[in-house]
C-alpha positions in Angstrom: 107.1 90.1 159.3 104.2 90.6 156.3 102.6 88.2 154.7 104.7 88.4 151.7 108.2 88.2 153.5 106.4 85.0 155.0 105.8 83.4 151.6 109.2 84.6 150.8 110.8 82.6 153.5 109.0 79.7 152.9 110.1 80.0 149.0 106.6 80.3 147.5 105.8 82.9 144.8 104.4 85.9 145.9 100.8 86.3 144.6 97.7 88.5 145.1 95.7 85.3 145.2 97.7 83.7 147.9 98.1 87.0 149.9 93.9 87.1 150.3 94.3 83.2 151.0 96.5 83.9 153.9 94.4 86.9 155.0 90.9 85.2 154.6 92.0 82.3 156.7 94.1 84.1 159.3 90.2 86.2 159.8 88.4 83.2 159.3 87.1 80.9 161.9 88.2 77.2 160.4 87.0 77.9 157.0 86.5 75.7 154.3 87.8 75.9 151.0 84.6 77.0 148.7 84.9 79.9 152.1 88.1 80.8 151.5 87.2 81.0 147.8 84.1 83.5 148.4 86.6 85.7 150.8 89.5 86.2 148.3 86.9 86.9 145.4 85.7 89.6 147.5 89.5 91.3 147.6 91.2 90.1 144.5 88.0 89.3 141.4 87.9 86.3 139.8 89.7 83.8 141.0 89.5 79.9 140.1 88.2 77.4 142.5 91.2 75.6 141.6 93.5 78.4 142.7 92.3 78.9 145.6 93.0 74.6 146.4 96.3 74.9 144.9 97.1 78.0 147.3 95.4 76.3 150.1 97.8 73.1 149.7 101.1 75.3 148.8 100.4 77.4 152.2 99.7 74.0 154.3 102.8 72.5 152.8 104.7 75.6 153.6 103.2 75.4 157.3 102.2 78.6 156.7 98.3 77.3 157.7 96.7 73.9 158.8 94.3 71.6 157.2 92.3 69.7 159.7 89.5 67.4 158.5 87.3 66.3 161.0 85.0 63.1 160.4 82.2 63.8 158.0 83.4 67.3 157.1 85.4 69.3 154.6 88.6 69.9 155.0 88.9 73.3 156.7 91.8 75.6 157.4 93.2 77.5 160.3 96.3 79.9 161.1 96.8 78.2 164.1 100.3 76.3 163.1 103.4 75.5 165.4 101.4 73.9 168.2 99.3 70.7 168.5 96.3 72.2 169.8 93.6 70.1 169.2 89.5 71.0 168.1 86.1 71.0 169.3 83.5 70.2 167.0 79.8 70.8 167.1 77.6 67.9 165.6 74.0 70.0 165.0 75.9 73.1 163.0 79.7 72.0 162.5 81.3 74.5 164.8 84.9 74.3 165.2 86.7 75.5 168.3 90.5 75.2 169.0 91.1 73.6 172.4 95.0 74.2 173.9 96.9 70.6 173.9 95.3 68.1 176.2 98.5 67.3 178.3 101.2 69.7 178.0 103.6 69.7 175.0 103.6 68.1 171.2 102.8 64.7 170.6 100.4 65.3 174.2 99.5 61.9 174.1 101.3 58.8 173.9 99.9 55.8 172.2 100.1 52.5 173.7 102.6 51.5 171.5 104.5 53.1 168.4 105.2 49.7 166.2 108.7 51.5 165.7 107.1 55.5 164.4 108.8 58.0 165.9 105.6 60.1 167.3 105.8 64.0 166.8 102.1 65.0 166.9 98.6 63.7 168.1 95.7 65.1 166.9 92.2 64.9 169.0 88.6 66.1 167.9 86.2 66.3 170.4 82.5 66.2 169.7 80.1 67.7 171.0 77.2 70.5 171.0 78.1 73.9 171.2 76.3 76.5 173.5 74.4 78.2 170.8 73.1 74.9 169.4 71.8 74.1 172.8 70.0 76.7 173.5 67.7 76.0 170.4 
């Protein structure tokens, strides 16, 4: 299925603005908004800075991409969705890599107690130093 059959299912407007959203995030690597702003101004013109954050929410919300905001960073976006995959996160450049779920299936991990939530996903940042930052 295309992109815009996608945002049809979903029910959201079809737009040329959200269309390079989609795209820009899907080639990304956990971009961040004012990145996914550059990127569609580079296939569709001018578009406003709050466009691009109202497409970014609408897609989120739609599950059609997923915010993540580790500690002491933007928010950034992936196309990752329908798993609970989890991230790895460089502290010298800010890095993110996806790591597979740490046990097996959503939530992976169970807390030590619920106080009554039902528990349907768990998300885990590990932090760390990537290779290239190493090497320097």
């Amino acid at each position: 299925m295309d992109d815009a059959a996608h945002l049809r299912e979903v029910g959201l407007r079809v737009t040329a603005a959200r269309l390079a959203i989609l795209e820009s995030v899907r080639v990304g690597d956990h971009l961040d908004a004012e990145h996914v702003a550059r990127s569609v101004r580079t296939k569709v013109g001018h578009v406003s800075t709050q466009a691009v954050y109202d497409g970014l929410h609408a897609l989120a919300g739609a599950g059609l991409i997923r915010r993540i905001e580790p500690a002491g960073s933007p928010a950034r976006y992936e196309a990752r969705v329908g798993d609970n995959h989890h991230h790895l996160v460089c502290r010298t450049c800010g890095k993110v890599t996806d790591v597979d779920c740490v046990v097996g299936r959503a939530p992976c991990l169970e807390p030590s107690r619920t106080h009554g939530y039902t528990v349907d996903e768990a998300e885990v940042v590990f932090w760390g130093v990537c290779p290239s930052c190493q090497k320097k």
